[in-house]
C-alpha positions as CSV (number, residue, x, y, z in Angstrom):
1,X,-8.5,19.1,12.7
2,X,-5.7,17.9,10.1
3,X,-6.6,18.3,6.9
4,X,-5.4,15.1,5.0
5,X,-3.7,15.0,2.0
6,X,-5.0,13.2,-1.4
7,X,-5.3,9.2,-1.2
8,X,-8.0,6.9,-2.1
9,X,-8.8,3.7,-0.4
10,X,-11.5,2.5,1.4
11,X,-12.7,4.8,4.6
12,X,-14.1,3.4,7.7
13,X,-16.9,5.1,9.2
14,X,-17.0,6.9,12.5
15,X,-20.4,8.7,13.9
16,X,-20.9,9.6,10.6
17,X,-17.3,10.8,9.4
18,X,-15.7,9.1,6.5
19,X,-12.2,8.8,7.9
20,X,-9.0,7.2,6.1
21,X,-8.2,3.8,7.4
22,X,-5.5,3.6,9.8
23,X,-3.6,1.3,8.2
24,X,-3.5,3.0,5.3
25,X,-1.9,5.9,6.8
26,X,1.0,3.5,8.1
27,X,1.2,2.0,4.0
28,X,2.0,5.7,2.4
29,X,4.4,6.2,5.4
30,X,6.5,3.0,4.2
31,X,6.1,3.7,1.0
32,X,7.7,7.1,1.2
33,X,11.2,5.3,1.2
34,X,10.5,2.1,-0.6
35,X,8.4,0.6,-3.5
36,X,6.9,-1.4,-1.8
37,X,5.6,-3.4,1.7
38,X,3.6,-5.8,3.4
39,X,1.3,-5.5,6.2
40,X,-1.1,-7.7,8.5
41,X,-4.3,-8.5,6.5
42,X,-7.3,-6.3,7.0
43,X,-9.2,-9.4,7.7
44,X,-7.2,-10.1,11.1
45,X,-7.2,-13.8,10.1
46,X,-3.2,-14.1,9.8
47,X,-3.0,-13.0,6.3
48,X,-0.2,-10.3,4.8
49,X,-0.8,-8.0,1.7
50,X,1.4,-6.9,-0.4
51,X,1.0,-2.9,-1.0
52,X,3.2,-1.4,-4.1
53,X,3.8,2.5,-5.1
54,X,5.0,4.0,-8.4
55,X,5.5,7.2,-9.1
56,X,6.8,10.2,-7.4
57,X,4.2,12.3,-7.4
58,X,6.2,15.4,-8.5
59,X,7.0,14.2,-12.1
60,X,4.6,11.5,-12.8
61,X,1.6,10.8,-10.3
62,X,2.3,8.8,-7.1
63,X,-0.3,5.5,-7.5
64,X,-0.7,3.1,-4.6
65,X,-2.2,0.0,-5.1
66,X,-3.0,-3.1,-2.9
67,X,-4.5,-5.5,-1.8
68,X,-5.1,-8.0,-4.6
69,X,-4.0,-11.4,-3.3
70,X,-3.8,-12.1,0.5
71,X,-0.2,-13.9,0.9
72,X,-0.1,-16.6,4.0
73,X,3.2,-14.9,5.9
74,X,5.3,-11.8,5.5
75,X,7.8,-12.9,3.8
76,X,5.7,-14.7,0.9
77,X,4.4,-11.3,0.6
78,X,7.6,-9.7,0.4
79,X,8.6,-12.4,-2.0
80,X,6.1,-11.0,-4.7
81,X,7.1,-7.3,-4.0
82,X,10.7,-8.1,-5.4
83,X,9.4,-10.0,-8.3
84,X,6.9,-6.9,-8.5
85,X,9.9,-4.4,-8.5
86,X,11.9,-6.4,-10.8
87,X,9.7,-6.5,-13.7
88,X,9.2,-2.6,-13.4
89,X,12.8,-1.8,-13.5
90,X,12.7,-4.2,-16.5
91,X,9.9,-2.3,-18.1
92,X,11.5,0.6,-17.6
93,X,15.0,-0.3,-19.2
């Protein structure tokens, strides 16, 4: 058995087993090369979500946060990632 590195988020049950939710997995994968994504809604009622990442986890912690606000298509989703992205690069200038 794999032993799974640090996340949080919500686990699914399985005979017992707490388990890390699939998609999940697939959200730290795309956020290893990008600040931020969208992804089908948990729900499976045609919703996206909007998942962000900051930090690097070697000089500052590596925090990923989402869902908050389910976003009727992909691209609306997207949308708020870039305004999301924007106002941390103009935080941090």
């Amino acid at each position: 058995m794999r032993k799974p590195g640090p996340r949080c988020g919500t686990p699914l049950l399985y005979s017992g087993e707490l388990q890390v939710r699939p998609e999940l997995e697939a959200v730290a994968n795309l956020l290893k090369s990008q600040p931020y994504t969208a992804i089908p809604g948990w729900r499976d009622d045609g919703t996206w979500e909007l998942w962000t990442v900051k930090g690097d986890g070697q000089t500052s912690p590596r925090i990923i946060s989402g869902p908050d606000t389910p976003f009727s298509s992909r691209e609306a989703a997207l949308e708020a990632g870039a305004r999301w992205w924007a106002a941390q690069q103009e935080h941090e200038a």
